[in-house]
C-alpha positions in Angstrom: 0.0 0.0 0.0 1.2 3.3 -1.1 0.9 6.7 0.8 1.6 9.9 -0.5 2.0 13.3 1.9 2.2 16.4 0.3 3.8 18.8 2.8 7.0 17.5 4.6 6.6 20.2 7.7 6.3 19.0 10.9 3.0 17.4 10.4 3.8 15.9 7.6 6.9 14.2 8.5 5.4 13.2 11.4 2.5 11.7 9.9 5.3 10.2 7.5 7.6 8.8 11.1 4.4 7.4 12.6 3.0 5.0 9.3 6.7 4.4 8.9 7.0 2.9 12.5 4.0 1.3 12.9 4.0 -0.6 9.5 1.0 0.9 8.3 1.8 1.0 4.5 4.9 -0.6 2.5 5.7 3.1 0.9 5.1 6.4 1.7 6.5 9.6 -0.5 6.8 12.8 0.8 6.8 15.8 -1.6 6.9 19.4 -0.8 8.2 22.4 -3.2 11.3 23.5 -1.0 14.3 22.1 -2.6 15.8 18.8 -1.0 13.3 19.5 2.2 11.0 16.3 2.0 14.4 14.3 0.6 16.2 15.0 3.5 13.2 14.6 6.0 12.8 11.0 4.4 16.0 10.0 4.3 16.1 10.7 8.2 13.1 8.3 9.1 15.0 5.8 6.5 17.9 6.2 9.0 15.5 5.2 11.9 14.8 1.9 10.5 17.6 -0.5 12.0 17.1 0.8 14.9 13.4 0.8 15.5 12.6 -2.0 13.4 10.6 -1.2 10.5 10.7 -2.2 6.6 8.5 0.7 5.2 10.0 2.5 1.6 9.9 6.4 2.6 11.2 8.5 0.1 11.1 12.5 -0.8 10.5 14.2 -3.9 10.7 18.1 -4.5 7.6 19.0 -6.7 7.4 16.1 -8.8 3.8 14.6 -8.6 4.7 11.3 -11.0 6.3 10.3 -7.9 3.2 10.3 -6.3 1.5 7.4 -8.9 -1.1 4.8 -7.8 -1.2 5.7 -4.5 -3.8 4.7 -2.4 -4.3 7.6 -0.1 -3.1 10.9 -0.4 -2.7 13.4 2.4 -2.5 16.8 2.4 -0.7 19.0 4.9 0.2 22.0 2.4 0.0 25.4 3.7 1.0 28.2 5.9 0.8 27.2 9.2 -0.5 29.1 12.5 1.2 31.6 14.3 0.5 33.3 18.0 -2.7 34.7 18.0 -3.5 33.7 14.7 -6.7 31.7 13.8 -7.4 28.6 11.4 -9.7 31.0 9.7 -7.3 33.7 9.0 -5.6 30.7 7.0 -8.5 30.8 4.1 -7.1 32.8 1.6 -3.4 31.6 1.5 -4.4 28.2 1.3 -7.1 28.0 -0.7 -5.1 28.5 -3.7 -2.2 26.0 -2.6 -4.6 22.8 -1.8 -6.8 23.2 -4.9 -3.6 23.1 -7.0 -2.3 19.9 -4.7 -5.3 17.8 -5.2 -5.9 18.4 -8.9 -1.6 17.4 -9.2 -2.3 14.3 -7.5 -5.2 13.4 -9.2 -3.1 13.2 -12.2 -1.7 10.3 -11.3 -3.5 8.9 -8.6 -7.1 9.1 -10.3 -8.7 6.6 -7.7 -7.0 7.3 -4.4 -8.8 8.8 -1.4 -7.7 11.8 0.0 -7.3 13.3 3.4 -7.1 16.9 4.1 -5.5 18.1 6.9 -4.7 21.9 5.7 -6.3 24.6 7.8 -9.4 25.7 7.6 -9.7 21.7 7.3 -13.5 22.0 7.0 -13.3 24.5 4.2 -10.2 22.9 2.3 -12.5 19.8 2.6 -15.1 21.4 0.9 -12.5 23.2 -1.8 -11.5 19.4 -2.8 -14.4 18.2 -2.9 -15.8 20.7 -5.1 -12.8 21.6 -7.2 -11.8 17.8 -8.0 -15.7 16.3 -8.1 -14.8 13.2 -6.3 -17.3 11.2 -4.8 -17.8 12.1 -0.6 -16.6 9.0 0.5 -13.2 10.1 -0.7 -12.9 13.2 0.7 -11.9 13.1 4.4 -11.3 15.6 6.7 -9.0 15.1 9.3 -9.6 17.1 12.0 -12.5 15.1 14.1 -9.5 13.1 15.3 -7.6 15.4 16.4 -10.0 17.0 18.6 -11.4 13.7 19.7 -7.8 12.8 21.0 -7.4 16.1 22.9 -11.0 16.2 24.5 -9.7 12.7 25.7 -6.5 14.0 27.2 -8.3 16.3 29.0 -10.7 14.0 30.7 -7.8 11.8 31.5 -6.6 14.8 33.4 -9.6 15.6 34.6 -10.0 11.8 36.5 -6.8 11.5 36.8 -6.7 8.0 34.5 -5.4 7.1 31.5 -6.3 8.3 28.4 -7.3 5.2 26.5 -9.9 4.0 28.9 -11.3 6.9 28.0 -14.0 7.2 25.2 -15.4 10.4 23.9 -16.1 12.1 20.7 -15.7 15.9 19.2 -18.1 16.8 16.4 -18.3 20.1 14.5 -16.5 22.4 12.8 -12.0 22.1 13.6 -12.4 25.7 15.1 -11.9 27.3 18.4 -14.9 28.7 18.2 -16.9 25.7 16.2 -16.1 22.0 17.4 -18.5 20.7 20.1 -16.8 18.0 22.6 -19.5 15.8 23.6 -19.3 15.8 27.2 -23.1 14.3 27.7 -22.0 10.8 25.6 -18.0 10.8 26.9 -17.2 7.6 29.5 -14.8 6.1 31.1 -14.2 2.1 30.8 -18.5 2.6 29.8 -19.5 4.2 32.8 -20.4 7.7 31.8 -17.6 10.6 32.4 -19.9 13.1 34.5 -20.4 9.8 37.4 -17.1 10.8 38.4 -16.7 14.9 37.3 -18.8 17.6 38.3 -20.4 20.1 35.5 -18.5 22.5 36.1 -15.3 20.3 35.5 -16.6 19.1 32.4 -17.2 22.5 31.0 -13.6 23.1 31.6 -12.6 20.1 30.2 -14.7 21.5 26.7 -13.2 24.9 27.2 -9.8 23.4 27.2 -10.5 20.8 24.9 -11.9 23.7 22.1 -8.7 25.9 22.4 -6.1 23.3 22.2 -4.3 24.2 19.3 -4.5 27.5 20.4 -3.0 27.1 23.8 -0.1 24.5 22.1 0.4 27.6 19.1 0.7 30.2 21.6 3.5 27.5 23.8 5.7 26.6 20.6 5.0 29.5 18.2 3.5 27.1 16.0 1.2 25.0 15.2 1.3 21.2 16.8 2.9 18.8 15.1 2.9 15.6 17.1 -0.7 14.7 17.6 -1.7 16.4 14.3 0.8 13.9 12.8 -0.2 10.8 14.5 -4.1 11.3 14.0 -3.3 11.3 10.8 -2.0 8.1 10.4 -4.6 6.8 13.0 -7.0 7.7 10.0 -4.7 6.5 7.4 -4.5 3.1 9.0 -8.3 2.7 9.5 -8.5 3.4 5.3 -5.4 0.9 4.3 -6.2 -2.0 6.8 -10.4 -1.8 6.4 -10.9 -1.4 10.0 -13.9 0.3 10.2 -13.0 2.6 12.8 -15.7 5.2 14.1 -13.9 8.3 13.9 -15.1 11.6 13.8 -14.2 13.4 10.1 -15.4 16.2 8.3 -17.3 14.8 5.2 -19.6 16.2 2.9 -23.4 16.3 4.2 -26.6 16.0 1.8 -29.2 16.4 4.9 -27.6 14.3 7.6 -28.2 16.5 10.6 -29.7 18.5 9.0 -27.2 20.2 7.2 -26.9 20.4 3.2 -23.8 21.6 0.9 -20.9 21.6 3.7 -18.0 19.5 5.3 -18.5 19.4 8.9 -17.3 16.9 11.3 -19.5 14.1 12.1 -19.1 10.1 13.6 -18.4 8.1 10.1 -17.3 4.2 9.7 -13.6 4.5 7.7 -12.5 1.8 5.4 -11.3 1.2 2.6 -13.5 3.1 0.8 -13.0 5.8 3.1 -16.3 7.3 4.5 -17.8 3.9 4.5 -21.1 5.1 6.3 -22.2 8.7 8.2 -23.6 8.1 11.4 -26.6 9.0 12.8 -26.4 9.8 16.8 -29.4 11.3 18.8 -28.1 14.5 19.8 -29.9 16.7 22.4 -31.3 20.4 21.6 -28.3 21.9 23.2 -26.2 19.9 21.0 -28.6 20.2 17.8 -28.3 23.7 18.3 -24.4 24.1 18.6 -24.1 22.0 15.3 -26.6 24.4 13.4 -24.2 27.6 14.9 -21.2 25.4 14.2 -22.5 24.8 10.5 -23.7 28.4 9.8 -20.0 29.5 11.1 -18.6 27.0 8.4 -20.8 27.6 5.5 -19.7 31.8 5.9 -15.9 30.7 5.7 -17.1 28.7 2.7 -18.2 31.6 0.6 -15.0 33.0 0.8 -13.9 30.6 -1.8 -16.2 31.4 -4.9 -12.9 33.2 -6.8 -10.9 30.4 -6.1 -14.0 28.0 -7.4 -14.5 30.6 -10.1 
């Protein structure tokens, strides 16, 4: 199985190091326009192989999409990062123009592969691929459901003072500080539900922190995250290449499932290897319905911004 990342930054190298090391596909190519940048990136995960075990093929490429041929999945991590104080918003209009030119490259050569987009805005670069390459929905992923799944865990294992993966809980929405709604009601721990053992007002925190994560990492390393980005990624990824059917929360492409028409907002979906194999349906209260109608509206304006890039 062949894996393609477009963007050798730090989420896309890491994304790159964690399929590498955990065997998830037999190649993976990084490509990214600065000279010798995704080359040297691969050859030091190569380098990492006798020692950590692994037989993965990494390679790096500098612009040169034929590279990129018959691969399965393609990820896509081009784009300006954030900086301090800087929101994924702001992000539109830099990066709209970079990931419609990435898809429609990789496409070239790679007419049948899935794609997941992890570019910021994610919801609205997932809607920009969708639209500019005419793909089917299934193949269009966005990544960032995962992400903020993994962090509203962290903070709940904080929060009880237990460890994260006995930990279940779920972030649906838009991937904004202002958008994604950490499901607090339907989070447990080991099945026995999360507010048995925390207070309200401790789970609101919990949200709080949970919804300004990025945020509070950017404004620490002057940057955006890398590590968790990275590995959600290929948590994603490995659910697609291996079939596992994994219930993971993605931004895909809604034609009336909650309500919502025309837009890429985050949502529980079955991945496989089809990619969205099926959008799920959970009974949400009003306070939730309601956050997913504000979170959607939010979206859909961010959307509009790319009718000259559509154009």
């Amino acid at each position: 199985m062949k894996v393609t990342i477009v963007g050798a930054g730090n989420v896309g190298a890491t994304c790159a190091d964690v399929i590498s090391y955990r065997g998830i596909a037999s190649e993976v190519v990084l490509l990214d326009i600065k000279e010798g940048f995704a080359e040297g990136k691969a050859m030091d995960i190569m380098q990492c192989a006798t020692n950590t075990g692994f037989n993965t093929k990494v390679s790096g490429v500098t612009n040169d999409y034929s590279k990129t041929a018959n691969s399965d999945v393609v990820v896509i991590t081009s784009g300006i990062p954030r900086k301090p104080g800087m929101t994924r918003e702001e992000l539109i209009g830099i990066n709209a123009g970079i990931v419609k030119s990435v898809a429609e490259n990789v496409l070239k050569y790679s007419p049948n592969t899935i794609v997941v987009v992890v570019s910021n805005p994610m919801d609205t670069m997932t809607y920009l691929t969708l639209k500019a390459t005419g793909l089917p929905k299934n193949r269009i992923i966005g990544m960032g459901g995962a992400l903020d799944s993994s962090r509203f865990r962290y903070y709940l294992s904080k929060a009880l003072d237990k460890p994260s993966n006995d930990v279940s809980a779920m972030v649906i929405g838009g991937h904004g500080d202002t958008t994604m709604i950490p499901l607090t009601r339907l989070a447990s721990y080991n099945g026995i539900p999360v507010s048995e053992f925390l207070s309200q007002e401790a789970l609101d925190k919990v949200a709080a922190d949970t919804m300004v994560g990025g945020a509070t990492l950017t404004g620490l390393l002057g940057t955006s995250a890398w590590y968790a980005p990275g590995a959600s990624v290929a948590y994603l990824v490995d659910s697609i290449l291996n079939d596992q059917k994994k219930m993971i929360a993605c931004s895909v492409f809604l034609e009336g499932e909650y309500g919502q028409n025309d837009i890429c907002l985050g949502v529980p979906c079955i991945i496989g290897k089809n990619g969205i194999e099926e959008i799920l349906s959970i009974n949400l209260d009003e306070k939730e319905k309601a956050l997913l109608a504000k979170s959607a509206d939010a979206v859909r304006n961010m959307n509009a911004d790319l009718k000259s890039v559509l154009a």
